[in-house]
N, C-alpha and C positions, 0 to 999 in steps of 0.2 A: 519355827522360823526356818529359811530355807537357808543351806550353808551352799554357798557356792565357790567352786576353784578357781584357781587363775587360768585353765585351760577352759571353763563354759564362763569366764568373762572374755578371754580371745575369742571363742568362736562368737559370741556375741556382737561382741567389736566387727568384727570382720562381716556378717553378717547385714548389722545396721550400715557398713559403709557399702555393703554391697549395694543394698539396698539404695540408698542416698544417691549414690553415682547413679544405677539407673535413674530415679526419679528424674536428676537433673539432666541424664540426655533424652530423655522422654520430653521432658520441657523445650529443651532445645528444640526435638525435633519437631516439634509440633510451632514453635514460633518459624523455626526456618520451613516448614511445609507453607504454611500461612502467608508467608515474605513471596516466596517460590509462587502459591497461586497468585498473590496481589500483582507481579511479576508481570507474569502469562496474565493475567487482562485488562492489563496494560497495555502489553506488546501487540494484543489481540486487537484491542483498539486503536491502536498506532498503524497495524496493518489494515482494518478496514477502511479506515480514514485514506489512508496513501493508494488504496484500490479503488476507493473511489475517487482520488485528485486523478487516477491513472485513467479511469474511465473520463472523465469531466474532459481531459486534456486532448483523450483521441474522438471525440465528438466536437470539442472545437476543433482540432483540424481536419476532420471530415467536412464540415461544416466550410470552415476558410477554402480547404480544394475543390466543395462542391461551388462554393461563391466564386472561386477563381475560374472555375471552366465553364461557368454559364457566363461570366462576364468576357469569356475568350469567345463563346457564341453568340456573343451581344453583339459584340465588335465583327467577326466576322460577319455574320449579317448587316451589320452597318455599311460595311465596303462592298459589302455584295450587290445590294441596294444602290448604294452610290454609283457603283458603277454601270449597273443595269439601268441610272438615270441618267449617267453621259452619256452613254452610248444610243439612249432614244432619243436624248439632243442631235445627237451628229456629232460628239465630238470623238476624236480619233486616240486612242488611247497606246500606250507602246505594249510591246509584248509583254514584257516583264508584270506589268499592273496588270492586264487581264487572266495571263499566266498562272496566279498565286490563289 
């Protein structure tokens, strides 16, 4: 039979608790590594989403500026026109309106 002292049941003791505390921050760290990735692709997917609303947002307003300035070409062709048909009428136009 093995006779043991109270100094190699201390070290014992000390030993298993060493042991113990690591295992549990070992556990820890592996749940908060896991938390941590779940985290980041999240975030990951939170940001490609808002990069593409950011894309989405400046194609419509390219889109609204390029509709805005062919419809400012619409119109000035329109007056242009009009005008280039009073003027084959005879009608006499003021300076201001031929002007512009």
């Amino acid at each position: 039979m093995f006779r043991f002292t109270i100094r190699d049941v201390l070290w014992l003791t000390a030993l298993a608790a060493t042991a113990l505390a690591w295992l549990i921050q070992h556990r820890h760290d592996v749940a908060s590594r896991q938390q941590l990735m779940n985290e980041n692709e999240r975030l990951a997917t939170e940001i490609r989403q808002l990069q593409f609303d950011v894309r989405l947002a400046n194609e419509k307003a390219i889109l609204s500026e390029a509709f805005k300035v062919e419809q400012a070409q619409r119109t000035e062709a329109q007056r242009q026109e009009a005008i280039a048909h009073l003027k084959a009428s005879g009608v006499k136009l003021p300076k201001g309106i031929v002007g512009k």
